[in-house]
C-alpha positions as CSV (number, residue, x, y, z in Angstrom):
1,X,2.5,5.8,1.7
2,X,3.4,2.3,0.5
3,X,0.4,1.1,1.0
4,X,-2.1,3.1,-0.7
5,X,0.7,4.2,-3.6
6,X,0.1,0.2,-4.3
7,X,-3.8,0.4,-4.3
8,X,-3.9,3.0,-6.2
9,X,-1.3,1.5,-8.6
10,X,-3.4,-1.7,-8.5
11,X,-6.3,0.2,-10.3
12,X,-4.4,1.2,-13.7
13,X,-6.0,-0.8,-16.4
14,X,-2.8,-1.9,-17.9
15,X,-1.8,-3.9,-14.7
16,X,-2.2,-7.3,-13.5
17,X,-3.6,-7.6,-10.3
18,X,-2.1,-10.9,-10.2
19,X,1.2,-10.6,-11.4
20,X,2.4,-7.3,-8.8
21,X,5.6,-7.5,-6.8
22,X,5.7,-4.6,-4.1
23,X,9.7,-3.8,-3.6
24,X,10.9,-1.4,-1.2
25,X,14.0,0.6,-2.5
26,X,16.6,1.7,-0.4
27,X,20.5,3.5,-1.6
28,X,23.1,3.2,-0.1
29,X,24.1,6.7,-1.3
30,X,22.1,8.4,0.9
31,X,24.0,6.4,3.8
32,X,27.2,8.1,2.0
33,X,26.3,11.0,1.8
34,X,25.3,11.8,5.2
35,X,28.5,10.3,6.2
36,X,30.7,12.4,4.0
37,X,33.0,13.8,6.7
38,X,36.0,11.2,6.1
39,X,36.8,11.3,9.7
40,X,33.2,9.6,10.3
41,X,32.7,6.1,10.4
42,X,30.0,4.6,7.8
43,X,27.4,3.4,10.0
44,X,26.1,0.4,8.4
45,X,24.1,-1.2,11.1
46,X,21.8,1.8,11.5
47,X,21.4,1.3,7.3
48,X,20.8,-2.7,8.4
49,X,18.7,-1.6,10.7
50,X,16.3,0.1,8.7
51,X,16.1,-3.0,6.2
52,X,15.5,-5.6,9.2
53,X,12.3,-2.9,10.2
54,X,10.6,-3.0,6.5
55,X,11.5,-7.1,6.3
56,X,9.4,-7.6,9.8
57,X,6.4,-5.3,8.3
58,X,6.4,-8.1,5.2
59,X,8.1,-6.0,2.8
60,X,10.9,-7.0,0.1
61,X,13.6,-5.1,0.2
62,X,15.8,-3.9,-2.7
63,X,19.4,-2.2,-1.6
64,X,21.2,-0.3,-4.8
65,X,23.6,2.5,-5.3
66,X,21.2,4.4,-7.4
67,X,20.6,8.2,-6.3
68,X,18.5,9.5,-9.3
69,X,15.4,7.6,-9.6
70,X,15.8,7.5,-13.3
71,X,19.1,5.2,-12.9
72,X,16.7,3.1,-10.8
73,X,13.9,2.9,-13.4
74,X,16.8,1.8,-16.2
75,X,17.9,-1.2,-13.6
76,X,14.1,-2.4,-12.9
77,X,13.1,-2.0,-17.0
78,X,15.8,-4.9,-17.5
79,X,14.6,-6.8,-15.1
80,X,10.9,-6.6,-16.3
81,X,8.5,-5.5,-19.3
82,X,5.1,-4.6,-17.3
83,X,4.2,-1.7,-16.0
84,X,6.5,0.1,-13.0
85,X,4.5,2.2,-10.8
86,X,7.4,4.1,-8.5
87,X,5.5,5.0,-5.2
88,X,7.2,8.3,-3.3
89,X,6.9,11.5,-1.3
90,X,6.1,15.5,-2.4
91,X,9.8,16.4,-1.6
92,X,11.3,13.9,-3.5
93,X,9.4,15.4,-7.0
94,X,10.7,18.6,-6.2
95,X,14.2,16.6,-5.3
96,X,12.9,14.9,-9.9
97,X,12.7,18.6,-10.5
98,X,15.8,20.0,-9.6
99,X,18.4,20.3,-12.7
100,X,21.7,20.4,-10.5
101,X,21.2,16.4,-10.2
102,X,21.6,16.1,-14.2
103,X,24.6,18.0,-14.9
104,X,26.5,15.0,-15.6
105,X,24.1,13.8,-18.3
106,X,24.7,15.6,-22.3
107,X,20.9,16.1,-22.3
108,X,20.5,17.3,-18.7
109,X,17.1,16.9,-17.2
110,X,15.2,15.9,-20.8
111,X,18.0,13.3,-21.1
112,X,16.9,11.9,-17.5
113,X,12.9,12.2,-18.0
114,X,13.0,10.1,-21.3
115,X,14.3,6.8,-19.1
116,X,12.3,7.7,-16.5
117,X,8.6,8.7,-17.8
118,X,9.7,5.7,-20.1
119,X,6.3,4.1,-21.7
120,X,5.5,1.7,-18.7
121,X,6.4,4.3,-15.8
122,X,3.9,6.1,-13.7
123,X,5.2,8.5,-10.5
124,X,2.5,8.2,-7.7
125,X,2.9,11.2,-5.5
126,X,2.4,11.0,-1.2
127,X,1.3,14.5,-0.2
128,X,3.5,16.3,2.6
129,X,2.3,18.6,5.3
130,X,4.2,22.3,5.2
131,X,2.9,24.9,7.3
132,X,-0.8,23.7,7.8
133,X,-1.0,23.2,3.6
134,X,-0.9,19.6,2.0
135,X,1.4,19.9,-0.6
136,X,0.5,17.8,-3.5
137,X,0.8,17.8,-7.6
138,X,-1.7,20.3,-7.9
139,X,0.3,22.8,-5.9
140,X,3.7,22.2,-7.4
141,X,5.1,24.4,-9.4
142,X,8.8,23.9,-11.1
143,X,10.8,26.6,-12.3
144,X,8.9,29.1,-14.8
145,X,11.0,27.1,-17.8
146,X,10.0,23.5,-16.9
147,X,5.8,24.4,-16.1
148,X,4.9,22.9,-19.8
149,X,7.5,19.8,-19.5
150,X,5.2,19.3,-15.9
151,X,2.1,19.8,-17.6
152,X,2.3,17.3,-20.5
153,X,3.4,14.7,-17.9
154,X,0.3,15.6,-16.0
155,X,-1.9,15.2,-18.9
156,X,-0.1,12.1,-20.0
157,X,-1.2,10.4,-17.1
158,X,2.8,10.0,-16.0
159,X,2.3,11.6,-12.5
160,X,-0.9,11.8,-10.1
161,X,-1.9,12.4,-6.9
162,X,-2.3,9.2,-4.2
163,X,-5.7,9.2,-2.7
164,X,-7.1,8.2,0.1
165,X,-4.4,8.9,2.5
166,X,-4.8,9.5,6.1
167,X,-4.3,13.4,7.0
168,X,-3.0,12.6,10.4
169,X,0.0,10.3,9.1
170,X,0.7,14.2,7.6
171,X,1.3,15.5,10.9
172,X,3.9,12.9,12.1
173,X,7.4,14.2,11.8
174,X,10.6,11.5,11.1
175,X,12.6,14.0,13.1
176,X,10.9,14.6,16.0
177,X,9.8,10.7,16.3
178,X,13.6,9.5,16.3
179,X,14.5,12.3,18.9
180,X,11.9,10.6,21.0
181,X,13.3,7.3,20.7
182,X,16.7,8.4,21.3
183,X,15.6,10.2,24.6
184,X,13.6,7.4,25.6
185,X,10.4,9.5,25.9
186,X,6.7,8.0,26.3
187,X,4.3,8.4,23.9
188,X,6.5,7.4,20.5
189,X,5.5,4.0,20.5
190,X,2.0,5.7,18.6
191,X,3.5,6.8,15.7
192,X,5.0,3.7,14.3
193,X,3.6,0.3,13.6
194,X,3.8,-1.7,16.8
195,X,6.4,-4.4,14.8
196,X,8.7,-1.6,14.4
197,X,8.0,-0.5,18.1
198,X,8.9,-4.2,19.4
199,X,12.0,-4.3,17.6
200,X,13.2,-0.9,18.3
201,X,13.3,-1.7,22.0
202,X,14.4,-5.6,22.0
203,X,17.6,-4.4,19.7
204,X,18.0,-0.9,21.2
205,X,17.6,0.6,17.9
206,X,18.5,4.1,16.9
207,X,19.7,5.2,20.3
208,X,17.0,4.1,22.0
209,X,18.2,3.9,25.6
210,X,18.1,0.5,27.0
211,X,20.1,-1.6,29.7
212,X,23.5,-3.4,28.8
213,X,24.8,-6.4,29.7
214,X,28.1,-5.8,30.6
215,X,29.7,-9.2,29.7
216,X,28.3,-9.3,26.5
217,X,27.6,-6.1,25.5
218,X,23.9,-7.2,24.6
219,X,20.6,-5.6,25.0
220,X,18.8,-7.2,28.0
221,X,15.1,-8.3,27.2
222,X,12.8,-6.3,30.2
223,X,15.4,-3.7,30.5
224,X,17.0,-6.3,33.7
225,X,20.3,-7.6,33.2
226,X,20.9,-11.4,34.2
227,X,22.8,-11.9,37.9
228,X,24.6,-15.2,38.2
């Protein structure tokens, strides 16, 4: 997705080929959120985790508090003047869609869009696979009351389609591929880079199920733990 978002981005004619700094976003509110139960404790290593995975595959990594994308827009605008391409998945414009995020702004969703689709902002948009159908811009369709406020952001060249992707990327499921991991099956090594797969099981990542030193506690490289 990352990667052919950034082509893609690469061939606007307002941007500097030269001048383009690829940054991987992730917030710590979704870690909070999915550990909302008080009683559970805040698993920051998994969140770590994930960071030391996209740092080995070359990319920069940026860790905020921002949940709305427009609040992470506002943050990257004072840092820079050019052009911001934001690079991310089908659900997440339906997640840009949905109204309920905006109720603590005066101006609601229009309030959001106008930092957002700012001047230099472009949304590039990863299809998703549901039920055998790529779901994409063209098949989007918000609520009957925000179809013209879509539109105009279509024809304004402020969201579009990325290209070029490979279909059978589509058919791998983040779910199913960590349930494999955790249960130590064959065969899930295929569906992620093999840096991530070497990492995974020299660290014992996500649950992966791997032999334990017991004096240390460690992960034991070759699955054999050391005799003296």
């Amino acid at each position: 997705m990352l990667n052919t978002g950034v082509k893609q981005f690469m061939q606007e004619p307002d941007v500097d080929k030269k001048n383009v700094v690829v940054v991987a976003e992730l917030t710590l509110q979704s870690l909070m959120e999915r550990d909302a139960d008080p009683s559970t404790e805040i698993d920051e290593k998994d969140f770590l985790d994930r960071v030391d995975i996209l740092c080995s595959l070359g990319q920069t990594v940026l860790i905020s508090n921002f949940h709305e994308y427009y609040k992470l827009v506002s943050y990257l605008s004072k840092i820079t003047n050019l052009k911001l391409g934001v690079v991310l998945g089908y659900p997440n414009l339906e997640y840009i869609f949905g109204e309920e995020h905006y109720k603590d702004l005066p101006g609601g969703i229009l309030e959001s869009f106008a930092t957002l689709f700012s001047r230099k902002v472009k949304l590039f948009i990863y299809p998703t696979l549901r039920n055998g159908v790529i779901m994409n811009c063209l098949r989007f369709y918000p609520p009957p009351h925000l179809i013209d406020l879509y539109r105009y952001l279509i024809a304004n060249n402020k969201i579009e389609d990325i290209r070029n992707y490979k279909e059978a990327n589509l058919h791998v499921q983040t779910d199913i591929v960590l349930q494999l991991i955790k249960q130590g099956a064959e065969g899930w090594e295929q569906f992620v880079p093999p840096e991530v797969a070497d990492m995974i099981k020299a660290r014992c990542l996500f649950g992966y199920p791997c032999a334990v030193d017991p004096a240390t506690g460690e992960p034991v490289k070759n699955g054999e733990i050391a005799t003296k």
